[in-house]
C-alpha positions in Angstrom: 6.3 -188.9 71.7 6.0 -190.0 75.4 2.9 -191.6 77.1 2.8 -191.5 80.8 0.0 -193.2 82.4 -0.6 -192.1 86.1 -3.0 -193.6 89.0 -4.9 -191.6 90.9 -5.0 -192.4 95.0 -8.3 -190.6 96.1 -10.8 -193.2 96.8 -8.6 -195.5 95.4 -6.2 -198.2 96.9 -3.2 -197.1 98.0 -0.6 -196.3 95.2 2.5 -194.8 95.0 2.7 -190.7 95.0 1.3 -189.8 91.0 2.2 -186.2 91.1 6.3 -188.0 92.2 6.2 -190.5 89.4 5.1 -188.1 87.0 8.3 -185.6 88.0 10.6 -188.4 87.9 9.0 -189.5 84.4 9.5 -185.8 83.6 13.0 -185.9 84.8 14.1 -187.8 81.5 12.0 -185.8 78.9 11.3 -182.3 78.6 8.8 -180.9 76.2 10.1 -179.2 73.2 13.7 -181.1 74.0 13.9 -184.8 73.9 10.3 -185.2 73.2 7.5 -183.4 70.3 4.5 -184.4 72.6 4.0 -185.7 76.1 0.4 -186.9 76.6 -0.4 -187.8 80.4 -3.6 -190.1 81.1 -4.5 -189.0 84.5 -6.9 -192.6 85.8 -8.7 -191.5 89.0 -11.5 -191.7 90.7 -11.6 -187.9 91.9 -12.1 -184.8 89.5 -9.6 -182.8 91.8 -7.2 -184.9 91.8 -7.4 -185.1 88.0 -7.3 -181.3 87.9 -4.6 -180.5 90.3 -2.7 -182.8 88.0 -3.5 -180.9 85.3 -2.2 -177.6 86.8 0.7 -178.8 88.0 1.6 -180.0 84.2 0.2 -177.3 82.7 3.2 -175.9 79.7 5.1 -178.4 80.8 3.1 -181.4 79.0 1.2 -181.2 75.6 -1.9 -183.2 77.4 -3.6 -184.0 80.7 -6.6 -186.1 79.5 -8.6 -187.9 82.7 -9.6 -191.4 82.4 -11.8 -193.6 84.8 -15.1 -192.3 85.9 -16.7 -193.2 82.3 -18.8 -190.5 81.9 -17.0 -187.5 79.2 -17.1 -184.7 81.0 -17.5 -181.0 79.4 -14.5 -179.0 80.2 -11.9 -179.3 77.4 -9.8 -176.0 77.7 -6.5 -175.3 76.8 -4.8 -174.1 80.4 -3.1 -171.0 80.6 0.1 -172.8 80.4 -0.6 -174.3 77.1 -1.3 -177.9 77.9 -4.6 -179.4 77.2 -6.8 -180.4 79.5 -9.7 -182.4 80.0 -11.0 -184.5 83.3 -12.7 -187.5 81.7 -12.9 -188.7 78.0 -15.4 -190.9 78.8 -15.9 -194.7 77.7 -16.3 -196.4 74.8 -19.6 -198.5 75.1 -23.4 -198.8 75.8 -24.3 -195.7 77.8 -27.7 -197.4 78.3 -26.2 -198.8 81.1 -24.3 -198.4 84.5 -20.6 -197.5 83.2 -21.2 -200.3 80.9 -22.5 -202.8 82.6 -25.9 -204.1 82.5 -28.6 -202.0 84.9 -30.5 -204.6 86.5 -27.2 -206.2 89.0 -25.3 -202.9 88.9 -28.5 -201.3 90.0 -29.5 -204.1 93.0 -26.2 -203.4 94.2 -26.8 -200.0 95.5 -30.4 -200.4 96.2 -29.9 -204.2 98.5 -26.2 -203.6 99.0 -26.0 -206.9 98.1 -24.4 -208.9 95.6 -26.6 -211.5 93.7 -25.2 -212.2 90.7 -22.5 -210.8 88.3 -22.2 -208.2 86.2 -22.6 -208.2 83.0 -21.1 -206.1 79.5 -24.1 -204.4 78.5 -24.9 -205.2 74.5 -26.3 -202.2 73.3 -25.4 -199.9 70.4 -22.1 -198.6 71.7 -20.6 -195.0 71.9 -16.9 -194.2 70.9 -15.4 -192.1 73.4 -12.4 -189.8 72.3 -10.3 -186.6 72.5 -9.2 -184.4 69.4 -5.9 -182.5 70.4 -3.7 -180.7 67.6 0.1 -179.9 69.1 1.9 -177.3 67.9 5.1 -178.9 65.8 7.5 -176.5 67.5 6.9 -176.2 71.1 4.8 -179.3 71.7 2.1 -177.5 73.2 -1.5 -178.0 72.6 -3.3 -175.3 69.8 -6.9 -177.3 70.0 -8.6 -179.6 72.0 -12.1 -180.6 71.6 -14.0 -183.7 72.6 -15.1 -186.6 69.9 -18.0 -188.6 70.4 -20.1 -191.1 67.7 -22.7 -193.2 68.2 -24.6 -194.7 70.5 -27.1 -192.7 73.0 -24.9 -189.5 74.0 -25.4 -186.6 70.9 -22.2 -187.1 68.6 -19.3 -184.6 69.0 -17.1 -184.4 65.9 -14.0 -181.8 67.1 -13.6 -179.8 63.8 -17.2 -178.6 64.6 -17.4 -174.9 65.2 
């Protein structure tokens, strides 16, 4: 199994090249080769970044799962390809909050533009973001992807649900 975790640069600092790095990175391991399952965690800000990423990948990896923006997002699809997809598994916390963090500062920030204080975890019941994917033993491609949620304040999600 390989795990190759890539930065988005939209709206982001700059960074190196992610769709580069991730050639390079696929230089040494090839999918139904040297390795059973290569699962990519695409962390950016931008949804079209995280898609074109997924694209480009697409039958070459077993996974392009999107990280960052906290909030799961509803499009778990297997691409024509054969890789799975999705643009953001979500977080694993309080969703009775602003990505996690206590409303009233994370709030008076956009509102005054104005730092006053820090922000805070937010302490409420928390819900477990995740990502069901089943790979098929022989090519290393994905056969199911559905999204797993439990707990908390978004409805739960169990991915052997049909």
């Amino acid at each position: 199994m390989v795990v190759i975790h890539l930065l988005g640069r939209l709206f982001m600092d700059p960074l190196d090249d992610p769709f580069a790095a991730v050639e390079g990175a696929l230089s040494k391991h090839r999918l139904g080769g040297n390795a059973d399952c290569i699962i990519v965690d695409m962390h950016a800000e931008a949804t079209s970044e995280k898609m074109a990423m997924g694209h480009v990948l697409d039958g070459r990896v077993s996974m392009v799962i999107g990280t960052h923006s906290h909030i799961p997002t509803a499009d778990a699809q297997i691409l024509p390809g054969g890789s799975a997809y999705l643009t953001d598994v979500g977080m694993c916390g309080d969703y009775d909050s602003v990505i996690g963090m206590q409303k009233g500062e994370a709030t008076s920030r956009f509102t005054r533009k104005i730092r006053s204080g820090r922000l805070e975890p937010a302490e409420g019941e928390a819900t477990l973001c995740a990502v069901y994917v089943e790979v098929d033993d022989k090519t290393g491609l994905a056969r199911h992807i559905a999204p797993l949620r439990l707990g908390g304040r978004l409805s739960s999600c169990w991915p052997l649900e049909k």
